[in-house]
Each structure stands twice: as C-alpha cells, then as structure tokens.
LUMLUMBA-904172 format. One record per residue: residue number from 0; chain; x, y, z of N, C-alpha, C in turn. Coordinates in pm, whole numbers, plus 50000, padded with zeros to 5 digits. Example, Ala and Ser with C-alpha at 12.3 -4.5 7.8 and 13.67 -1.06 7.14 Angstrom:
2
<site><pos>0</pos><unit>A</unit><n_u>51319</n_u><n_v>49431</n_v><n_w>50780</n_w><ca_u>51230</ca_u><ca_v>49550</ca_v><ca_w>50780</ca_w><c_u>51320</c_u><c_v>49670</c_v><c_w>50780</c_w></site>
<site><pos>1</pos><unit>A</unit><n_u>51285</n_u><n_v>49775</n_v><n_w>50708</n_w><ca_u>51367</ca_u><ca_v>49894</ca_v><ca_w>50714</ca_w><c_u>51290</c_u><c_v>50003</c_v><c_w>50787</c_w></site>
REM end
This chain:
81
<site><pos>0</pos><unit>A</unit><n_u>54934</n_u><n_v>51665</n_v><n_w>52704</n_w><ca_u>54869</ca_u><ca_v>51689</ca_v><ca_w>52577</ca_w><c_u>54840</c_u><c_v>51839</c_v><c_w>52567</c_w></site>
<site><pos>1</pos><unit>A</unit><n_u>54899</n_u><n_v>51889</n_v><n_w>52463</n_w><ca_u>54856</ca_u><ca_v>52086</ca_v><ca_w>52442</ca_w><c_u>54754</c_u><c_v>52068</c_v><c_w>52383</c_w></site>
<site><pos>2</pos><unit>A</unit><n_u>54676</n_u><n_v>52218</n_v><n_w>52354</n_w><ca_u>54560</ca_u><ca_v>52223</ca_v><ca_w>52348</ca_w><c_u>54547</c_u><c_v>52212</c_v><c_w>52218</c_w></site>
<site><pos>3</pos><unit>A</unit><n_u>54611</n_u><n_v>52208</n_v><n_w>52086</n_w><ca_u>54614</ca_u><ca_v>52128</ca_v><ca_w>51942</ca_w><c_u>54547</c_u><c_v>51959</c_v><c_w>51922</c_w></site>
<site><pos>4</pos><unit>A</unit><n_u>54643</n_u><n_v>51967</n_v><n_w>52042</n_w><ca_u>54622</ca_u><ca_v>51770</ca_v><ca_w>52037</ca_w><c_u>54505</c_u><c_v>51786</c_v><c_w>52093</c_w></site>
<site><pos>5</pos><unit>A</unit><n_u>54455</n_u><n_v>51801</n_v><n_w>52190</n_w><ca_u>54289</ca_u><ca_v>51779</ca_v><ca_w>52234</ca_w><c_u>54208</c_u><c_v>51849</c_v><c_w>52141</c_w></site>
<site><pos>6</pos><unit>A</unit><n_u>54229</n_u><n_v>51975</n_v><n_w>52099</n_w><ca_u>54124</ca_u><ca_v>51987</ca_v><ca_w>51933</ca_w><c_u>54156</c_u><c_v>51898</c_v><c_w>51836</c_w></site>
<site><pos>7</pos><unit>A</unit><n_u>54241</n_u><n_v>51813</n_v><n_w>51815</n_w><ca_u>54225</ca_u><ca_v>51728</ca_v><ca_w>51670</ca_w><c_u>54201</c_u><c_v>51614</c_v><c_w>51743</c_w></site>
<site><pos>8</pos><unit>A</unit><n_u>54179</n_u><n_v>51573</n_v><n_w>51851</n_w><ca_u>54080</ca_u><ca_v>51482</ca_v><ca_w>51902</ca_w><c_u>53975</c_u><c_v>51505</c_v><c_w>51942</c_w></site>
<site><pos>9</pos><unit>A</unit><n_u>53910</n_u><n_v>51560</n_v><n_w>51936</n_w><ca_u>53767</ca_u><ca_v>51617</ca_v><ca_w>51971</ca_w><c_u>53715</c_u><c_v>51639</c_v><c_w>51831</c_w></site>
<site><pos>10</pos><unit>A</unit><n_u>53792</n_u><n_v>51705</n_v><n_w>51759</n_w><ca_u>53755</ca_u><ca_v>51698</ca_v><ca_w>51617</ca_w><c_u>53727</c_u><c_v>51551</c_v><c_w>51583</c_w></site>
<site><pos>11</pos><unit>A</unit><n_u>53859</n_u><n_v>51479</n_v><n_w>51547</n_w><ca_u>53833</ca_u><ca_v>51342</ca_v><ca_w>51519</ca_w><c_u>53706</c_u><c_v>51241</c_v><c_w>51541</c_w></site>
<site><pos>12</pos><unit>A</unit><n_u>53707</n_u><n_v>51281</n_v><n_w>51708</n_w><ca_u>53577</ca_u><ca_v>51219</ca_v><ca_w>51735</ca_w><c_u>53439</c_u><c_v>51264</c_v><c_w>51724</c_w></site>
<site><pos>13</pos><unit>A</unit><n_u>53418</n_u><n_v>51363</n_v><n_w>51684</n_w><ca_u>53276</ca_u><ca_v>51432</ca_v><ca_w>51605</ca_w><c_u>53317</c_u><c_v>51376</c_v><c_w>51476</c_w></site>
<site><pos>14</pos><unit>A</unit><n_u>53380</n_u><n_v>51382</n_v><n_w>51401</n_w><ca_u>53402</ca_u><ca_v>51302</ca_v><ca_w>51293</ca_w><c_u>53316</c_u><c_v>51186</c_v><c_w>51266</c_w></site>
<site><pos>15</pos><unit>A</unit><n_u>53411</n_u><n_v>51119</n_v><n_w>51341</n_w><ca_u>53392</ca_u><ca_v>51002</ca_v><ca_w>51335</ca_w><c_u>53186</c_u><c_v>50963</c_v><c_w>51413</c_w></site>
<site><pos>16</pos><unit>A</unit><n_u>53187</n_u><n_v>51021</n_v><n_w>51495</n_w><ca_u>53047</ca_u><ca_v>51028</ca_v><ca_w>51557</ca_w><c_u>52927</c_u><c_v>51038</c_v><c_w>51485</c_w></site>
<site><pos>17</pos><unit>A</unit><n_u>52977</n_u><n_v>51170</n_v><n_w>51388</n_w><ca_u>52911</ca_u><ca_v>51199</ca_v><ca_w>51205</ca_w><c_u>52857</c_u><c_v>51089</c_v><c_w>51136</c_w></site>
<site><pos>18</pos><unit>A</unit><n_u>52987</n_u><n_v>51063</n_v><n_w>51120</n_w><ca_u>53003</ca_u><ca_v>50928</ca_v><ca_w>51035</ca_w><c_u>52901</c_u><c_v>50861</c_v><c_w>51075</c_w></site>
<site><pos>19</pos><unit>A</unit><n_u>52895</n_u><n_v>50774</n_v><n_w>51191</n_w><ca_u>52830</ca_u><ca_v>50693</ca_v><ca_w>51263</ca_w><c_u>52673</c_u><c_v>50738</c_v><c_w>51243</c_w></site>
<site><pos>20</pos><unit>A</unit><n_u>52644</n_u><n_v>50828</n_v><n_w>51239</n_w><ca_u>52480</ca_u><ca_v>50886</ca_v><ca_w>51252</ca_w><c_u>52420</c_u><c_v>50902</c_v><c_w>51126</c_w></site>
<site><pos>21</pos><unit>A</unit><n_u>52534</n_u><n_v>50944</n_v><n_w>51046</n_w><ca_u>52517</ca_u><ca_v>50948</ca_v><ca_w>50857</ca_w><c_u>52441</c_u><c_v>50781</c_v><c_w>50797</c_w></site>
<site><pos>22</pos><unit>A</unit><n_u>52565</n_u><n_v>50720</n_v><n_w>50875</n_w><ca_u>52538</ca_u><ca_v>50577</ca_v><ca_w>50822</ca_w><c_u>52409</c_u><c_v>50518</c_v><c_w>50889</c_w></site>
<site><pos>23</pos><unit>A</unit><n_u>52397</n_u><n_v>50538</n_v><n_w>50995</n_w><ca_u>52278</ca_u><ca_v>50525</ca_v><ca_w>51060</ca_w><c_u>52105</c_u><c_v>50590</c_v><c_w>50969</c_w></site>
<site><pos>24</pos><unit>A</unit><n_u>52096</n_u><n_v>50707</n_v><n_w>50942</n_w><ca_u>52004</ca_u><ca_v>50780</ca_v><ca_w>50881</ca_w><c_u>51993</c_u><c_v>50752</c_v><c_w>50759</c_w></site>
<site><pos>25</pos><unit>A</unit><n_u>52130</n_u><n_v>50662</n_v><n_w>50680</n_w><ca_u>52118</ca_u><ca_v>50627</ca_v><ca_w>50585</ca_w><c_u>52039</c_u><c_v>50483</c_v><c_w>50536</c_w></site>
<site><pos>26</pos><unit>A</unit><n_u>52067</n_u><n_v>50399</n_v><n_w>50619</n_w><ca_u>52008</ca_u><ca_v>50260</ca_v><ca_w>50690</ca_w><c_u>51892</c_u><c_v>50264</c_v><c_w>50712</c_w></site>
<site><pos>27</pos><unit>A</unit><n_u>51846</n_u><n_v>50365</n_v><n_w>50775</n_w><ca_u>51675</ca_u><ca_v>50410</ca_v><ca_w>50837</ca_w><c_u>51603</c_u><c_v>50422</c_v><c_w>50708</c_w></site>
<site><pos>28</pos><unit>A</unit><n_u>51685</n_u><n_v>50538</n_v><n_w>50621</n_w><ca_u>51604</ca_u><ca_v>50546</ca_v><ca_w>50516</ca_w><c_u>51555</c_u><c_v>50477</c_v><c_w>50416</c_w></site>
<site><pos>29</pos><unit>A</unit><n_u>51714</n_u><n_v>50400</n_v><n_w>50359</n_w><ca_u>51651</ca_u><ca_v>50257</ca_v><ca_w>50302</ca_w><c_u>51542</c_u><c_v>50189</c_v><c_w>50362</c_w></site>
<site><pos>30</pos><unit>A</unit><n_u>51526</n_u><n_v>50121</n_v><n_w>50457</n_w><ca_u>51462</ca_u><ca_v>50045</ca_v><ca_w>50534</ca_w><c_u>51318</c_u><c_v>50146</c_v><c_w>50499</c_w></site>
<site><pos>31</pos><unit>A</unit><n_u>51308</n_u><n_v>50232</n_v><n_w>50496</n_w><ca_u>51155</ca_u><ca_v>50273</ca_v><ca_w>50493</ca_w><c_u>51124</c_u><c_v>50292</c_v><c_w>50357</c_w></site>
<site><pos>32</pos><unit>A</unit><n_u>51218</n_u><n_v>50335</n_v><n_w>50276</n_w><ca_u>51195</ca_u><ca_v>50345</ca_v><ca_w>50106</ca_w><c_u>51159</c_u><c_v>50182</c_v><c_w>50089</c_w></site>
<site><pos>33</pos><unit>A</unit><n_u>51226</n_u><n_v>50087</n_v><n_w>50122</n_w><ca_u>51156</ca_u><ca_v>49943</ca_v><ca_w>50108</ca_w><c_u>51029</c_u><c_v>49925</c_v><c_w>50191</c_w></site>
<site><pos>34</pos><unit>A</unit><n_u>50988</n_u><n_v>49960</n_v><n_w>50275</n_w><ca_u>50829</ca_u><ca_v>49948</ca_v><ca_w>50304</ca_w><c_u>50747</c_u><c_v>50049</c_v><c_w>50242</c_w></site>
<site><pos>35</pos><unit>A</unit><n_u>50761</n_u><n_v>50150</n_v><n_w>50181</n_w><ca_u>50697</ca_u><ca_v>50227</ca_v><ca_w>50094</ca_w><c_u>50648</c_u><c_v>50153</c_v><c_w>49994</c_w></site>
<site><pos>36</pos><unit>A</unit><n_u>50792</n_u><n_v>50092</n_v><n_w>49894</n_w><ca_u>50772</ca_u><ca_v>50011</ca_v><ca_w>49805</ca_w><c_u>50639</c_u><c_v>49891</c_v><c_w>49804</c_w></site>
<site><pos>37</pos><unit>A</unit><n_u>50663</n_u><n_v>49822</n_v><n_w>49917</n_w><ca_u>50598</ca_u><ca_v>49693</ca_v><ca_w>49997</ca_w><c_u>50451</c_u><c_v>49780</c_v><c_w>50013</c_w></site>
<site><pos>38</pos><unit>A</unit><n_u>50422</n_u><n_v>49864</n_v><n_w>50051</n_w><ca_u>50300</ca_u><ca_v>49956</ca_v><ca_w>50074</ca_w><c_u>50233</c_u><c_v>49978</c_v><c_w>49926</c_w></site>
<site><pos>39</pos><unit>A</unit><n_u>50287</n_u><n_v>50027</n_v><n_w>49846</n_w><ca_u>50263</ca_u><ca_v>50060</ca_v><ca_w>49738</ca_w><c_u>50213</c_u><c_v>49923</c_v><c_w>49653</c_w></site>
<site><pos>40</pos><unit>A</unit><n_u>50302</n_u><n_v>49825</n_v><n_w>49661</n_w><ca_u>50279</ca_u><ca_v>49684</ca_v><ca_w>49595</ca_w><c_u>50137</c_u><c_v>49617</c_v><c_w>49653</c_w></site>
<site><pos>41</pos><unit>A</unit><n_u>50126</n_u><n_v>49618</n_v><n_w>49785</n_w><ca_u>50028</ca_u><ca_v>49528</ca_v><ca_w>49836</ca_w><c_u>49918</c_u><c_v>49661</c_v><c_w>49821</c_w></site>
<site><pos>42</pos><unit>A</unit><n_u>49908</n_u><n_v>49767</n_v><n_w>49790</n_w><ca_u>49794</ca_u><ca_v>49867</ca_v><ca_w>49738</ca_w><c_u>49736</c_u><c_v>49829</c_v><c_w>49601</c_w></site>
<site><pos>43</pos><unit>A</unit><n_u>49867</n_u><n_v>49808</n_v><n_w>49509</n_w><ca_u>49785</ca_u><ca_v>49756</ca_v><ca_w>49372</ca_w><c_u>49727</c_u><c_v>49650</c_v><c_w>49377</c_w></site>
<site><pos>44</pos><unit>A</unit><n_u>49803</n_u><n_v>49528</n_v><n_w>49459</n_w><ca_u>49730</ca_u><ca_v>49402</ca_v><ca_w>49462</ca_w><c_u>49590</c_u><c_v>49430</c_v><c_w>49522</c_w></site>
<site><pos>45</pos><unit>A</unit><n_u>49575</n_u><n_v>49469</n_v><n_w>49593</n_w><ca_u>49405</ca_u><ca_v>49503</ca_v><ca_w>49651</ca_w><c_u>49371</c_u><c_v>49589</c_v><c_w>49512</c_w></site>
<site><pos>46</pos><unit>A</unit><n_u>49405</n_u><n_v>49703</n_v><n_w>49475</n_w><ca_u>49322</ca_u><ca_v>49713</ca_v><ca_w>49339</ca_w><c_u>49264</c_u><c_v>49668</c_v><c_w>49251</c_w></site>
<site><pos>47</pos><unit>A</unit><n_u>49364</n_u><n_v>49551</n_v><n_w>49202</n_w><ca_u>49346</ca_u><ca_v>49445</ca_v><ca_w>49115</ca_w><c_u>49217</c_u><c_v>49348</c_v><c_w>49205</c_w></site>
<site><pos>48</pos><unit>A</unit><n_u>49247</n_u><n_v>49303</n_v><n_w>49313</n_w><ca_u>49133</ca_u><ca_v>49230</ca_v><ca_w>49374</ca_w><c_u>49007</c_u><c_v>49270</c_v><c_w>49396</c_w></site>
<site><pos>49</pos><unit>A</unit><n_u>48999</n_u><n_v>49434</n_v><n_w>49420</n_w><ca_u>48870</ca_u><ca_v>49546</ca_v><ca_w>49357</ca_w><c_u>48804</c_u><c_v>49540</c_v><c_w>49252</c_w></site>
<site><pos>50</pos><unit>A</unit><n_u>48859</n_u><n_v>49532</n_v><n_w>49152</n_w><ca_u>48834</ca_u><ca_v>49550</ca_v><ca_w>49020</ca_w><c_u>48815</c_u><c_v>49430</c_v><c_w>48987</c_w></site>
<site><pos>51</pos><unit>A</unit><n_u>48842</n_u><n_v>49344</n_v><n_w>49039</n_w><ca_u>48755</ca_u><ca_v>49175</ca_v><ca_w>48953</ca_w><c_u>48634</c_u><c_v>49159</c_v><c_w>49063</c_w></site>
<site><pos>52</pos><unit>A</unit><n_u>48667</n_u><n_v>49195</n_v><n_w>49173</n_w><ca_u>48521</ca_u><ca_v>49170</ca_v><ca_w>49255</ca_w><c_u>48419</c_u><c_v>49243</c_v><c_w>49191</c_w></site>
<site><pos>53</pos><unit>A</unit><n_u>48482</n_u><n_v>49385</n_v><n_w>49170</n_w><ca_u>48355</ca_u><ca_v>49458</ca_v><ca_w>49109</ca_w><c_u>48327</c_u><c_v>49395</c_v><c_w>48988</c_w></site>
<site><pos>54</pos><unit>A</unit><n_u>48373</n_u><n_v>49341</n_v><n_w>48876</n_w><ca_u>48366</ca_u><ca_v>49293</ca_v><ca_w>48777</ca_w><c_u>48255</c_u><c_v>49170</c_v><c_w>48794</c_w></site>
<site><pos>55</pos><unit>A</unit><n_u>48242</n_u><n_v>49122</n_v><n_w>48913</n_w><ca_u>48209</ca_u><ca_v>48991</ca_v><ca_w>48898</ca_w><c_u>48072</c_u><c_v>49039</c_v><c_w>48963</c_w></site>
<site><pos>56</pos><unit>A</unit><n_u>48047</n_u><n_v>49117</n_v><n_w>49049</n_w><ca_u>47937</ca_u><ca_v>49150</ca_v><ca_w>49099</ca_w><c_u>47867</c_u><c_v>49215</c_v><c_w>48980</c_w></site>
<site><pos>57</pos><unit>A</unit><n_u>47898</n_u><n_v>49295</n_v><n_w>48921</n_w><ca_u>47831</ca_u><ca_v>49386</ca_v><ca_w>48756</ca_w><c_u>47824</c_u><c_v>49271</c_v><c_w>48689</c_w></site>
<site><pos>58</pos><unit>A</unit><n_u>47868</n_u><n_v>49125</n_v><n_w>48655</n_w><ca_u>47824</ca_u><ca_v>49020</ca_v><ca_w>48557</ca_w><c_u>47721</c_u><c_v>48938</c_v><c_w>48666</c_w></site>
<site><pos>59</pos><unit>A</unit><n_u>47742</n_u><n_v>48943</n_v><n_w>48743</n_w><ca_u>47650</ca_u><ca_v>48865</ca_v><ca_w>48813</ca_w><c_u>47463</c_u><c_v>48968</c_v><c_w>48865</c_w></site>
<site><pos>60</pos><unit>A</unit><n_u>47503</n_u><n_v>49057</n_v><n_w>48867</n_w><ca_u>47374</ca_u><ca_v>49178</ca_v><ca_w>48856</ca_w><c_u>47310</c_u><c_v>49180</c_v><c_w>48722</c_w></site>
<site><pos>61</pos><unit>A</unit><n_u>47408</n_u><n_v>49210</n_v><n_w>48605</n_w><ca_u>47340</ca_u><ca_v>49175</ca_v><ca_w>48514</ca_w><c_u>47244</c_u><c_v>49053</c_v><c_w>48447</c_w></site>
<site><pos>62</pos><unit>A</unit><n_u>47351</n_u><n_v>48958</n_v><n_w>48555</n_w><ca_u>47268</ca_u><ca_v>48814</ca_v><ca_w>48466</ca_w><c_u>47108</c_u><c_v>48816</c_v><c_w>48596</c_w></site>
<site><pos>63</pos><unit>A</unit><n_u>47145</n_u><n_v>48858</n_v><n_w>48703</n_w><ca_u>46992</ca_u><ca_v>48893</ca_v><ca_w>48756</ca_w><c_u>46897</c_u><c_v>48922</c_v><c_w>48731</c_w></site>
<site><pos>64</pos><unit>A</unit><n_u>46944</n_u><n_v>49060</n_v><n_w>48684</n_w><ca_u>46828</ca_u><ca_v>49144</ca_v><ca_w>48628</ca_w><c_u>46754</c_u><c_v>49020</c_v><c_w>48547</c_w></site>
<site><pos>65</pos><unit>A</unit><n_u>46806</n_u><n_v>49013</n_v><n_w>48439</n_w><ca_u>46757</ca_u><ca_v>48890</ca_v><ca_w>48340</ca_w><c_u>46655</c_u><c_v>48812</c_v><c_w>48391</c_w></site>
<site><pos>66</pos><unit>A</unit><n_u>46706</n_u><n_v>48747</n_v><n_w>48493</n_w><ca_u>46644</ca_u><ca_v>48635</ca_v><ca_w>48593</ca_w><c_u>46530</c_u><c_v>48659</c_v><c_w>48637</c_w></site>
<site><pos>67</pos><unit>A</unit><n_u>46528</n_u><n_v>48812</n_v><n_w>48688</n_w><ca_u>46448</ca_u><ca_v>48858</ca_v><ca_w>48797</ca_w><c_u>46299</c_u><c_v>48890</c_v><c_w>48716</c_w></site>
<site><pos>68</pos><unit>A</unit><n_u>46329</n_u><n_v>48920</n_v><n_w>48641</n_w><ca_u>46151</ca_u><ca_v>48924</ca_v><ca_w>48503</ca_w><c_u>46052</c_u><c_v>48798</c_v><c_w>48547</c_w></site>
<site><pos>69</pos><unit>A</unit><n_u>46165</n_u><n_v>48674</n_v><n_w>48540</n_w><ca_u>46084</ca_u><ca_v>48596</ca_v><ca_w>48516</ca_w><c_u>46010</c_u><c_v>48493</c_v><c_w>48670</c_w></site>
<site><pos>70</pos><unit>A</unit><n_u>46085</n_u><n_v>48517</n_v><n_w>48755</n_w><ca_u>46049</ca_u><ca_v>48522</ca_v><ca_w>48902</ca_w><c_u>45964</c_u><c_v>48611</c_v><c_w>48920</c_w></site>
<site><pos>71</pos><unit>A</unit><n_u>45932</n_u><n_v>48715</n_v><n_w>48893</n_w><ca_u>45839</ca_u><ca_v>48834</ca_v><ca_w>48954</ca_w><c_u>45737</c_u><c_v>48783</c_v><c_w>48877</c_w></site>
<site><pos>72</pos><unit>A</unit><n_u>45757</n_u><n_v>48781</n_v><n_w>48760</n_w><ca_u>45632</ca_u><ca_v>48765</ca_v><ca_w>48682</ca_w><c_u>45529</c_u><c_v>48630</c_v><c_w>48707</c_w></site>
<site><pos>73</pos><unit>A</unit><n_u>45634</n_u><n_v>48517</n_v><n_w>48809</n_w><ca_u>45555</ca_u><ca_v>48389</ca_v><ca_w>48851</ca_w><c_u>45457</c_u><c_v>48454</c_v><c_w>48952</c_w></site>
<site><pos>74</pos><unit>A</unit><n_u>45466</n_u><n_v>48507</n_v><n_w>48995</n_w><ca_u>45353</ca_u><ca_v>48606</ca_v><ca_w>49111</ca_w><c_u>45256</c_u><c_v>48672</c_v><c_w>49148</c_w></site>
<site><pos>75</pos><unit>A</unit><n_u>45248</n_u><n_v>48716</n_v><n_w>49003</n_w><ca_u>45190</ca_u><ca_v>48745</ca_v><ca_w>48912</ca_w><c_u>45072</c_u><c_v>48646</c_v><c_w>48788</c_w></site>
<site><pos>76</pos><unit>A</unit><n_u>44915</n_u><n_v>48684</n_v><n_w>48794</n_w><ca_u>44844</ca_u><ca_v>48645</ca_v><ca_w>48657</ca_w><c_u>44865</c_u><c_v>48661</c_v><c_w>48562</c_w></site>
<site><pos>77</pos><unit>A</unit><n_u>44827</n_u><n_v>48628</n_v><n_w>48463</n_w><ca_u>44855</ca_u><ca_v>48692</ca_v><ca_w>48334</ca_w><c_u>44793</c_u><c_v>48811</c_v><c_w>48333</c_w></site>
<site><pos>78</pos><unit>A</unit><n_u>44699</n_u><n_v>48813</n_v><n_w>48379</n_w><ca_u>44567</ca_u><ca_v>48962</ca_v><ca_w>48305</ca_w><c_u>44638</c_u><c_v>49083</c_v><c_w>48397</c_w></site>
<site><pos>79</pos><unit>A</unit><n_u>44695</n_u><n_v>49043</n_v><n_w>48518</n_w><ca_u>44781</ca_u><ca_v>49160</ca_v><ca_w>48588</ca_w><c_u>44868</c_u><c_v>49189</c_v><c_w>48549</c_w></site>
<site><pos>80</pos><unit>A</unit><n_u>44962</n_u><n_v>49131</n_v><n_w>48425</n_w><ca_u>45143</ca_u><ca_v>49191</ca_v><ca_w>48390</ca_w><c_u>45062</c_u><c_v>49288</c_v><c_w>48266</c_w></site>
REM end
C-alpha cells in the first residue's frame, strides 16, 4: 500500500468516525431538548396547582375573617365590645 492509499484511508476513517460522533451529539441533544420540554411542562403544571391553592386559601381567609367577628365576640360581654 503507497502512502496515497493509507491517506485516503485514514482520511476515510476520520470521516466516517465524524460521522459517528455528529450523529451521536445529535441524539444527545434531542434527548435533552425533550427533557427541557418535560421540565418546562411539569413547571406550569405546578403553577397552575399554585395558583388554585392560593386561590382557595384567599376564599377560604376571607370567608374567616367573616367568621372570626362572631367567635371573638362570644368571649366577650356586651358592655366590653
């Protein structure tokens, strides 16, 4: 084999080796752009589950307050409120 033929095989096989690592890095990346995605999705869902808890705690505080007048005030005489 002259020394042509062993550079266009040595070439070839970095080539091809390329190839192999391209497709590889390309694979990796998908694979993490889809758990980004998946990251991002299960972030809003907890938002959404934030935002009605808080919702429900602010209707449920409010209807307290309400409540709470008339409990304190059992504790209470009249001639003291």
């Amino acid at each position: 084999m002259d020394k042509l033929e062993r550079h266009e095989v040595r070439e070839r096989q970095l080539g091809e080796q390329l190839t192999r690592s391209l497709a590889s890095l390309e694979k990796r990346t998908r694979g993490e752009e889809k758990n980004i995605e998946n990251i991002a999705s299960y972030i809003a869902r907890i938002e959404d589950k934030l935002k009605h808890a808080q919702t429900t705690i602010d209707q449920v505080s409010s209807e307290n307050t309400f409540l709470c007048i008339p409990i304190w005030a059992s504790f209470f005489s009249e001639n003291e409120l």
